[in-house]
KOLMARVO-288398 format. One record per atom (N, C-alpha, C): residue in one letter; x, y, z. Coordinates in pm, whole numbers, plus 50000, padded with zeros to 5 digits. Layout:
# residues N
AXYZ/...
# end
This chain:
# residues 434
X349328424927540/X349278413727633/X347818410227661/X347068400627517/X346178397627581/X345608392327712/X345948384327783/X346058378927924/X345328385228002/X346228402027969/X345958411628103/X344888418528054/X344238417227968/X342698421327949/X341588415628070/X340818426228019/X339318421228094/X338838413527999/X337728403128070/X337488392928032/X336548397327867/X336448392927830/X335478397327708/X334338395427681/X333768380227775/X332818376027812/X331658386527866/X330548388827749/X329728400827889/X328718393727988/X328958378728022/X328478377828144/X329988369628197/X330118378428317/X331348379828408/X330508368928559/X331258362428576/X331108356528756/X331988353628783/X332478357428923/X333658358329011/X333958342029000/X334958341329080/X335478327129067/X334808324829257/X334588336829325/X334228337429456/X333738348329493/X333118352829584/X332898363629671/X331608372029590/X330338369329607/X328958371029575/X328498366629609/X327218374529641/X325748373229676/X324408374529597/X323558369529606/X322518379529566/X322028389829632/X321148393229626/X320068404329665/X319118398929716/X319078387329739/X317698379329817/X317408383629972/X318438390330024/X318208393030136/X319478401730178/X319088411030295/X320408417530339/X322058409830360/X322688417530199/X324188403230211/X324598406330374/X324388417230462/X325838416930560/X324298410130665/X323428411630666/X323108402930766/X322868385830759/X322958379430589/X322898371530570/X324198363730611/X325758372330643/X326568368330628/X326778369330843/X326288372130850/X326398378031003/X325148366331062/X324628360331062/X323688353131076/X324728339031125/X325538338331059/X326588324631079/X327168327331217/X327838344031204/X328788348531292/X327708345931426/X326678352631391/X325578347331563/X325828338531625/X325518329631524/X325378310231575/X326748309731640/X328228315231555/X329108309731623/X329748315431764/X329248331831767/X328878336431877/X328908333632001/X327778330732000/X326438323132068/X327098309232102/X327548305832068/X328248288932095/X329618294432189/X330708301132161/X331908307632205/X331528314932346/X329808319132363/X329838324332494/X330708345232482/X330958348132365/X331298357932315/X330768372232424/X331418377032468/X331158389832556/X330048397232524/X329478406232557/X328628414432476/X329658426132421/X330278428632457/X331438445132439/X332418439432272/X332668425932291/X333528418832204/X332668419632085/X331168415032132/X330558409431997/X329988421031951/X329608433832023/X329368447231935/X330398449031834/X331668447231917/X333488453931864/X332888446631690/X332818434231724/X333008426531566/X332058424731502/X330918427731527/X329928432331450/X329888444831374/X330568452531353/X330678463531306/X331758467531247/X332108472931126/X333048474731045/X333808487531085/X335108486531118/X335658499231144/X335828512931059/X335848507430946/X335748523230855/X334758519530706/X334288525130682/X333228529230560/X333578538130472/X333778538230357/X334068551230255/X333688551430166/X332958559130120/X332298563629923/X333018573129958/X333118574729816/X333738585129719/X333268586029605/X333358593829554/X332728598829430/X334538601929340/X333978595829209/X335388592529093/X334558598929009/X335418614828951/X335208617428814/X336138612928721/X335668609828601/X336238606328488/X335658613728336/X337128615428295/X337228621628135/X336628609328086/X335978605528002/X335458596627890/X336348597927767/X336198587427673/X337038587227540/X336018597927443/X334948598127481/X334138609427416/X333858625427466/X334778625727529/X334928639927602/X334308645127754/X333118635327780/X331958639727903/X332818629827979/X332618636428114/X332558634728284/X331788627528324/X332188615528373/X331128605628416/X332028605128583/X330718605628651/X330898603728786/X330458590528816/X331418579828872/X331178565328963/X331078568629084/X330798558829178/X330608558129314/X331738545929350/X332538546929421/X333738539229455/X333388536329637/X333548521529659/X333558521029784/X334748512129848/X334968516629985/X335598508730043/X335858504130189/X335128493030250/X335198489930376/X336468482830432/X336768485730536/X337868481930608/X336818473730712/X336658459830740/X336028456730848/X336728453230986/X337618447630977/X338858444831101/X340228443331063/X341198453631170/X342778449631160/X343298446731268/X342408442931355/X343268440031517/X343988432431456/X344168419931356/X345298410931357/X346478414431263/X345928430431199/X346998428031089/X346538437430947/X346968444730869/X346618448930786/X345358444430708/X344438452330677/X343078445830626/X343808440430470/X343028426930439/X342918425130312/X341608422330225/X341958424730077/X340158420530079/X340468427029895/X340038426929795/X339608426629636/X338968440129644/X338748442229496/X338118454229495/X337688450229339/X336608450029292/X335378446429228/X334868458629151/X334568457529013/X334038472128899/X332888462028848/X331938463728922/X330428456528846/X329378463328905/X328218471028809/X327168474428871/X325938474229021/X326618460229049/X325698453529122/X326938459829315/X327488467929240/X328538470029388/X327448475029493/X327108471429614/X326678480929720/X327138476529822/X327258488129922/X328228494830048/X327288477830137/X326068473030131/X325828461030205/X326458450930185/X326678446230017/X327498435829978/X328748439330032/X329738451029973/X331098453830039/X331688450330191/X330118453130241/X330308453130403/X330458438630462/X329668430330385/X329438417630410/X330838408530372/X331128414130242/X332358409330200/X333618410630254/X333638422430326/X334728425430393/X334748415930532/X333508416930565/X333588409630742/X333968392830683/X333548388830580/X333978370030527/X335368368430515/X336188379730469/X337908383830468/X338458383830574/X337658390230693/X337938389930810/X338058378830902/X336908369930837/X337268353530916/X337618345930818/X337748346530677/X338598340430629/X340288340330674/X340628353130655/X341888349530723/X342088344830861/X341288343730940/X341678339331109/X341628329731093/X340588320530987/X340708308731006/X341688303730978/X342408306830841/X343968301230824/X345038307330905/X344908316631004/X345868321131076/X346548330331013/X346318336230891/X347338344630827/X347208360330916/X348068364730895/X348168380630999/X347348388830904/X346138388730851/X345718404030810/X344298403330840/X343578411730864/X342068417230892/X341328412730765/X340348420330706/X339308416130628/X339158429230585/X339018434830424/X338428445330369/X338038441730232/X337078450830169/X336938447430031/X336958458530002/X336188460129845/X335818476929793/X335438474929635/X334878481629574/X334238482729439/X333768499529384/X333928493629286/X333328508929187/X332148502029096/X331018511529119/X329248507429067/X329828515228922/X329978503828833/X330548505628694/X330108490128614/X330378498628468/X330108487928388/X331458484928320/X332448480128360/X333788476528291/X333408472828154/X332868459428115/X332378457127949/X331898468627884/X332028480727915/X331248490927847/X332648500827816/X332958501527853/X334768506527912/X335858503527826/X336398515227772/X337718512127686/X338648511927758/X339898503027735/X341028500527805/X341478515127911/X341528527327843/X341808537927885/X340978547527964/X339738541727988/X338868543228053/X338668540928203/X338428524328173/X339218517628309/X340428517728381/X341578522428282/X342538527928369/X342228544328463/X341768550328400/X341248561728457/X340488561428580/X339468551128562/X338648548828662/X339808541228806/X340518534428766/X341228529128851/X342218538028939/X343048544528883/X344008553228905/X342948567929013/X342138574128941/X340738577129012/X340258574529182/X339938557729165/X339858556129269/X340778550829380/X341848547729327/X343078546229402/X343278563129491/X343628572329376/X343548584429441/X342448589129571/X341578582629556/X340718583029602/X340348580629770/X340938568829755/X340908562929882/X342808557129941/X343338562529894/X344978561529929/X345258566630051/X344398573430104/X344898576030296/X344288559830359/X343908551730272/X343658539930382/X344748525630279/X345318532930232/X345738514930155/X347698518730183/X347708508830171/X349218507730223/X349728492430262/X350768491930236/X351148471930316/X350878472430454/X350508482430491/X350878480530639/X349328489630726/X348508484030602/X346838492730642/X345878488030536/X345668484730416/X345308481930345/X345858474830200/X345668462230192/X346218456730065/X345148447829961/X345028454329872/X343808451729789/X344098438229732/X342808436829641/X343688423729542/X342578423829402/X342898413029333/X341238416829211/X340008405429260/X339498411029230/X338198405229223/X337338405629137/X336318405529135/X335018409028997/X335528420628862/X335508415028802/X336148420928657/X337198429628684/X338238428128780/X339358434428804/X340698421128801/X341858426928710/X342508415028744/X344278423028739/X345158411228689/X346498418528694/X346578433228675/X346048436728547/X346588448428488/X345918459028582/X344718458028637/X344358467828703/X345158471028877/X345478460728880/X345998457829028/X347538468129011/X348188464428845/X349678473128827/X349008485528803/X348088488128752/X348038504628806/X347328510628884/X346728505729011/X346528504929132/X347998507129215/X349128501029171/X350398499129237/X350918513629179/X351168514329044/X351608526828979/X351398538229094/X349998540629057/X349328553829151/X349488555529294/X349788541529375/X349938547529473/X351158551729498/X352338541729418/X353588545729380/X353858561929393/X353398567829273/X353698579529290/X353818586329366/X351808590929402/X351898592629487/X352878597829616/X353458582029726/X354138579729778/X355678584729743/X356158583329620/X357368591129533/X358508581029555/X357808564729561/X358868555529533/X358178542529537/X358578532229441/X358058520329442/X357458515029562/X356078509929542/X355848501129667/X354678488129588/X355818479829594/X354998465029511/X353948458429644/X354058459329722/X353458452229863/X352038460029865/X351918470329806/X350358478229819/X349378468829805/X349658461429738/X348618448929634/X349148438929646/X348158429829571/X348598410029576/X348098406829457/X348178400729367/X347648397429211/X348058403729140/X349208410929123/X350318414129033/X350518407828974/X351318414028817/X352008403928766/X352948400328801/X353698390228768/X354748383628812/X355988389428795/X355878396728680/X356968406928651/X357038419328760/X355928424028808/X356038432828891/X356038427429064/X356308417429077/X356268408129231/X355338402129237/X354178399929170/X353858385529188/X354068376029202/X353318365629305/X353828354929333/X353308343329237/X354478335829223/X353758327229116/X353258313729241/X352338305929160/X351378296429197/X350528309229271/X350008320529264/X348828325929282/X347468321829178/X347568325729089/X346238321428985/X345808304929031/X346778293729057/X346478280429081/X346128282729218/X345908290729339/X345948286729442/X344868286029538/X343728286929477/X342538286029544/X341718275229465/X342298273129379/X341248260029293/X342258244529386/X343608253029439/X344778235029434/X344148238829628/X344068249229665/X343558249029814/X342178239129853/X341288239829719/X340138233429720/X340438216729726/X341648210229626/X342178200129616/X342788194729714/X343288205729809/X344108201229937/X343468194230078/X342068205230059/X341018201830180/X340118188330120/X339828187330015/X339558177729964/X339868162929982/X341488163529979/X342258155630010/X342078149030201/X341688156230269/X341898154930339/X340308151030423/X339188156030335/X338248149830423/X338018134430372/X338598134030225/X338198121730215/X339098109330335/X340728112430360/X341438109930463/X340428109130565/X339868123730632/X339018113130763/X338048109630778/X337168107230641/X335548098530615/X336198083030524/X337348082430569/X338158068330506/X337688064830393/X337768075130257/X337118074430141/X338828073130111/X339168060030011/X340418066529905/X340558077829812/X341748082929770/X341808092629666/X341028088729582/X341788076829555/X341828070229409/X340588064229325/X339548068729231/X338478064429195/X337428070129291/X337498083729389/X336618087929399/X336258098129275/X334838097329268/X334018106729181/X333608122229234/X333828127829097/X333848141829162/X332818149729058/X332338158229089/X331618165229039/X331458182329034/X331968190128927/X332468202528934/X331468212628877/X330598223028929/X329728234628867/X330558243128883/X331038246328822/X331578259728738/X333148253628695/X333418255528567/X334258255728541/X335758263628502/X335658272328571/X336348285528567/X337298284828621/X338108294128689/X339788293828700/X339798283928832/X339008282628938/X338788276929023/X338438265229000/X337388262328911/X336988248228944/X337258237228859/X338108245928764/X338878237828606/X340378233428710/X341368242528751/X342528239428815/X341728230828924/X340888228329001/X340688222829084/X340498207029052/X339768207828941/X339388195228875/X340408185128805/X341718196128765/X343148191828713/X343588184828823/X343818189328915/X344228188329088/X343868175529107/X342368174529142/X342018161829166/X342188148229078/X342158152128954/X342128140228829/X343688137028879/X344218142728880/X346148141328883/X345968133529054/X345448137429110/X345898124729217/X345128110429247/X344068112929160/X343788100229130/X342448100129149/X341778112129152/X340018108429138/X339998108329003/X338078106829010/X337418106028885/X336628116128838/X337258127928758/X336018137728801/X334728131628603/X333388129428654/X332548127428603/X331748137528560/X332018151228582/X331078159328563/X331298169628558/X330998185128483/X331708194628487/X330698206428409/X330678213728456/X329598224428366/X330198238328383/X330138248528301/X329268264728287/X328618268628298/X328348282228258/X327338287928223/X326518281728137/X327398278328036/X326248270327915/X325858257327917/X325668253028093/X325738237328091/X326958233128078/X326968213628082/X328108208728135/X327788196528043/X328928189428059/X329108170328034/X329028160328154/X328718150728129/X328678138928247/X329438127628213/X329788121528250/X330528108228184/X331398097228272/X330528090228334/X330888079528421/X331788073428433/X332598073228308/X333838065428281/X334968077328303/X334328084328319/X335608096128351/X335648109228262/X335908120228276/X336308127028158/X337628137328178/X338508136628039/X339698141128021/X339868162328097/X340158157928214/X339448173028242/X341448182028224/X342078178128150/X343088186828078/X342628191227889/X341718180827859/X341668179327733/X339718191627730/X339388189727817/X338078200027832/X338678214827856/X340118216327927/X340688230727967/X340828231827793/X341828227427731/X342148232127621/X340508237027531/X339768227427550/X338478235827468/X337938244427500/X337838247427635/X337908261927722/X338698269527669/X339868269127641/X340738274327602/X340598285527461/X340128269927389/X340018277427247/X338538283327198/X337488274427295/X335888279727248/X335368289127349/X335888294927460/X335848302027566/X334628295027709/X334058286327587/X332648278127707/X332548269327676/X331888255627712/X331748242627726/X331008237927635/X330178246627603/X329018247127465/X329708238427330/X328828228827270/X329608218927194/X330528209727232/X330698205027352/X331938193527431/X330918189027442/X331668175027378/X330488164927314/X331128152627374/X332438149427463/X332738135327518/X332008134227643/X330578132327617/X329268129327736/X328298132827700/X327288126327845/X325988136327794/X325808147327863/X324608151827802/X324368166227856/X324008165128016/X324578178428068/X323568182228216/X323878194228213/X322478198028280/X322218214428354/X322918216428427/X323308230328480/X324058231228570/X323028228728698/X321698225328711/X320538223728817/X321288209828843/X321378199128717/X321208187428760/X322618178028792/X323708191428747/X324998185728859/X324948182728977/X324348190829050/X324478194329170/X323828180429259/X322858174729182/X322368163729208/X322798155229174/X323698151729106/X324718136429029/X324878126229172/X324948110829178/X325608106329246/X327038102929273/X327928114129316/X329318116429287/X329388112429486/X331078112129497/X331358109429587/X331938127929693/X332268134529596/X332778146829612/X331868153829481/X331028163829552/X330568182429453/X331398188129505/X331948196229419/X332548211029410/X331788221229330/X330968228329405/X330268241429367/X331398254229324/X331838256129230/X333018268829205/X332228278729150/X330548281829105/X330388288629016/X329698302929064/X328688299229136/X327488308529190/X327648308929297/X326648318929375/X326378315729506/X324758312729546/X324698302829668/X322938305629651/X323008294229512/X323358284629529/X323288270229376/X322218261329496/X322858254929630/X322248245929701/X321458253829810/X320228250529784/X318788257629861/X317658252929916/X316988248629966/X315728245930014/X314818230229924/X315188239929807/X314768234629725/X315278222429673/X316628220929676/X317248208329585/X318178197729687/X318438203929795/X318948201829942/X318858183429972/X317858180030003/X317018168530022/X317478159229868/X317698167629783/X317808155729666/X319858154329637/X320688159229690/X321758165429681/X322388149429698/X323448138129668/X323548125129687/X324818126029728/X325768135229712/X327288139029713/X327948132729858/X328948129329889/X329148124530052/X329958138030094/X330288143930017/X331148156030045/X331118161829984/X330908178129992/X331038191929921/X331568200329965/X332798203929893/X333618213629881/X333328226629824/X333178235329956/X332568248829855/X333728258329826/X334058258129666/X334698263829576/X334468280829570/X332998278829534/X332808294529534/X332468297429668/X332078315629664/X331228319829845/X329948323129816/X329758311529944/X328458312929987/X327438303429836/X327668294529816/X326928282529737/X325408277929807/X325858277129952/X325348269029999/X324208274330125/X323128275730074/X322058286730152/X322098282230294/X321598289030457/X321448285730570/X320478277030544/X319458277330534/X318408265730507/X318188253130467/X319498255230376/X319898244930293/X320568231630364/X321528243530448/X322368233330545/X321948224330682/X321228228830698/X320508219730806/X320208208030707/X319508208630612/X318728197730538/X319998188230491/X321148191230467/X322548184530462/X323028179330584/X323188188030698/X323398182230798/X322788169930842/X321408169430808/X320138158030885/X320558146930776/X321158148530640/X321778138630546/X322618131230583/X323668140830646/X325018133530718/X325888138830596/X325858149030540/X326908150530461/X327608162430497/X329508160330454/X330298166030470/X330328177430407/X330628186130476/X330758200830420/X332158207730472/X332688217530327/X334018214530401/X333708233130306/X333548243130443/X332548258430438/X333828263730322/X333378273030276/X334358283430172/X334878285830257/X334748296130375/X335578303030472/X337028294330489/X336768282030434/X338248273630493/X338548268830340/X337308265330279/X337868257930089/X338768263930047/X338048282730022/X338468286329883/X339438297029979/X340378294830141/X341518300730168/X342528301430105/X342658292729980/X343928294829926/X344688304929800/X343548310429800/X344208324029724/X344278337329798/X343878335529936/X343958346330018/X345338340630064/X345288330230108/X347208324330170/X347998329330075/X348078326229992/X349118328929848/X349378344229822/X348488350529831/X348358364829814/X348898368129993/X349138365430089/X350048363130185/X350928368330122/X351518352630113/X353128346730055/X353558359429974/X352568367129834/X352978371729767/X353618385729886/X352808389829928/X352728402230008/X354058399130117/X354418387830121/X355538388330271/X357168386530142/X356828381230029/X357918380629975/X358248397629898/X357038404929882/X357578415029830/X357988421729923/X357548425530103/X357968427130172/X359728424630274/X360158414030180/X361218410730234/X362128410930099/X361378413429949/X362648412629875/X363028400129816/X362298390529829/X362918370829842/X362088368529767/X362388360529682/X360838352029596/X361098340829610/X360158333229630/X360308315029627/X359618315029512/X360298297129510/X360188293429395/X358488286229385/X357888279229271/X356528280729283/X356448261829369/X357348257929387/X356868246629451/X356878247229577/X357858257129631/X358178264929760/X356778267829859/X356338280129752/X354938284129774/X354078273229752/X353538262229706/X352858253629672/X353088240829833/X354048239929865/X354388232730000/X354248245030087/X354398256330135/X354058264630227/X352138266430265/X351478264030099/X350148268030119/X349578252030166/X350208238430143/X349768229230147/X349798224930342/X350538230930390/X350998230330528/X349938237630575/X349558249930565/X348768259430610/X347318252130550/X346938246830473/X345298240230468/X345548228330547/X346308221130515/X346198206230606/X345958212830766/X346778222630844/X346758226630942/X345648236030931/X345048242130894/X343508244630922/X342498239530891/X342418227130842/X341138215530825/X341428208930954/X342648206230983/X342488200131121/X342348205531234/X342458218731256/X342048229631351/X340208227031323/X340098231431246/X338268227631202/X337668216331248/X338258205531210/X337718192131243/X338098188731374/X338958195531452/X339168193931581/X337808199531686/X337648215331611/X336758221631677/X335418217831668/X334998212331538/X333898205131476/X333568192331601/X334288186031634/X334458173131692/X334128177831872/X334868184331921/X334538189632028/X333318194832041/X332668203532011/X331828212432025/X330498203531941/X330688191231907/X329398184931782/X328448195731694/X329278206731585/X329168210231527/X329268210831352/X328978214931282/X329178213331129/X330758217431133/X331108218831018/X332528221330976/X332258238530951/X331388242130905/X330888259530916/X331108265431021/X330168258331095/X330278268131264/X331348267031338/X332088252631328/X333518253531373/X334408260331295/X334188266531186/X335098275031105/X335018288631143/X333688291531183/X333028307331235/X333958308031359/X333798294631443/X334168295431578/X335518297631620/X336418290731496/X338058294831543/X338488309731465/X337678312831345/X337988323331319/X337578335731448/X336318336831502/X335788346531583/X336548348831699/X337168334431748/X337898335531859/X338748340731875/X339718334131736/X341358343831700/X340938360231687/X340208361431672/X339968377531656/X339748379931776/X338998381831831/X338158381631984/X339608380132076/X340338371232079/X341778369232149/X342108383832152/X342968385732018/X343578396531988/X342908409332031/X341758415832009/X340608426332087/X340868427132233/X340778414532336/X340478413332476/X342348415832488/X343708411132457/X344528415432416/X345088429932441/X344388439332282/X344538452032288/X343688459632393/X342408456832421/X341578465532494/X340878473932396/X340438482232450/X339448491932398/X340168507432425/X341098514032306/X341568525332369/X340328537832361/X340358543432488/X339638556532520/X341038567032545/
# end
């Protein structure tokens, strides 16, 4: 089953959830949470509580090799908040793993879900590994490993992982396997990004590129832009920002622009963005798509489009290119695109920003859905799920733009602000047990 391979590509980028190293990720990511803080009037006792991640774990994973030697990884995993609900959050096999990024990543899970209201906390976790280096039987080892590893914290009802950075179905089913055992009876609900055969929910893989399409939909609704013949403009073209770009062409924009890694096409008159998947398809990158001209992925970002969608990097819009940016709206696809520095210089533009924390919710919703249907036994059908996730973004863009509007804030800080609160509720709520 090719499918359920790792990617083959040896340069790997998430479809979301990265940083660089330019600066401390959990204080870079905590820097937002201040501002929104600080605006909410936030307790001091509250804002210690959520500043700080409730559990931390390395572990150390030995592994047999296909060549006989013991290689020891470093496996991590933060739990940052469950007052609302079982933590959720990916778990990531790429060198670049550290307990700061994890930490950071976990607390963005944490207000990602409040903002859509879904019942679970925020966690992530990773193993400092080189998967592309890794035989199939390797990486299962390593997986199964660190499942063992850290299995006094994962459970449906304490921890539910999902994939992330070079982790995908197949690792997630034996992630499920192991804890299975373990436990000494099936438990499909451990995880979310299963295959479908094993309780996955279908419309998961589509549901953070069609979540991007949904909010989309809707700012152009209240900047009284039509669907129809707006221009769009897509950096990265990957599972996110290719389905996203399908999404939008199908209801009636124009998407003009579209890049990779290896660069992109432009093309004013439109371009066939089902007929660019299939060459994705078959050439694995964009390299040689020749219906346009050329652009950098630098000089997407600058196109005069009516809608950017950043799906690729993080840290793309900066200081630097900010001021030249022409877009009336940007949808951030991937996390964290869009530098603090950056955004002021957008704000003083007048342009719409519609934050990841609320864009790219829709594969954390879906992975929900998946998790409450294996929980109950029921599967809906994929249009089911596709109208359940479309209810839940329309109803948190307008929670956003409500709070945005009140408070004369960006669409960010009103996203910080209803997520921090819903948490903060729930805390003042439970109390503080001694």
């Amino acid at each position: 089953m090719p499918d359920l391979l790792l990617p083959s590509n040896p340069i790997v980028r998430p479809d979301k959830d990265r940083f660089l190293n330019e600066e401390n990720p959990f204080e870079a990511m905590m820097a937002r949470f201040d501002r929104a803080a600080e605006l909410l009037d936030l307790e001091p006792g509250i804002y210690k509580v959520l500043r700080n991640p409730e559990k931390q774990i390395i572990v150390s994973i030995p592994v047999m090799m296909d060549n006989g030697e013991v290689e020891v990884f470093t496996g991590i995993r933060v739990l940052y908040n469950t007052s609302r609900g079982p933590a959720k959050g990916g778990i990531r096999f790429d060198l670049n793993v550290s307990l700061d990024e994890v930490k950071a990543l976990a607390a963005w899970m944490t207000w990602k879900c409040a903002v859509v209201n879904i019942p679970f906390g925020g966690s992530k976790g990773g193993v400092i590994c080189d998967p592309l280096k890794m035989s199939i039987g390797e990486l299962e080892r390593v997986t199964r490993r660190y499942t063992a590893a850290i299995i006094a914290t994962l459970g449906p009802d304490s921890d539910v992982p999902a994939p992330d950075v070079n982790t995908n179905e197949r690792v997630m089913a034996w992630l499920m396997d192991t804890y299975s055992m373990h436990v000494g009876h099936t438990v499909n609900a451990v995880t979310t990004g299963k295959p479908v055969a094993m309780g996955g929910s279908l419309g998961r893989r589509e549901a953070t590129g069609r979540g991007c399409m949904m909010v989309t939909k809707e700012a152009l609704a209240h900047l009284g832009m039509p669907v129809k013949g707006t221009t769009v403009a897509v950096q990265g073209f990957g599972n996110v920002g290719s389905i996203a770009a399908q999404l939008l062409q199908a209801e009636g924009c124009k998407v003009i622009a579209i890049s990779d890694r290896t660069g992109g096409i432009v093309n004013r008159k439109g371009i066939d963005v089902d007929h660019a998947v299939a060459w994705i398809k078959e050439h694995k990158t964009l390299e040689g798509y020749t219906p346009g001209e050329a652009v950098s992925n630098e000089d997407i970002l600058l196109l005069d489009v009516d809608v950017l969608l950043p799906a690729a990097m993080e840290n793309v819009i900066t200081t630097k290119n900010a001021a030249r940016i022409r877009a009336k709206i940007i949808c951030e696809g991937a996390n964290g695109p869009t530098t603090a520095g950056a955004e002021s210089i957008l704000d003083d533009k007048g342009i719409f920003m519609i934050p990841d924390i609320l864009a790219n919710a829709g594969g954390v919703t879906v992975s929900y859905f998946e998790w409450v249907q294996n929980r109950g036994g029921y599967y809906w059908t994929e249009q089911l799920v596709n109208d359940r996730l479309n209810e839940i973004m329309v109803k948190s863009f307008a929670e956003v733009l409500k709070l945005s509007k009140e408070h004369k804030v960006n669409m960010r800080t009103a996203a910080y602000m209803l997520a921090i609160s819903r948490v903060a509720t729930v805390h003042r709520l439970r109390g503080i047990y001694a």
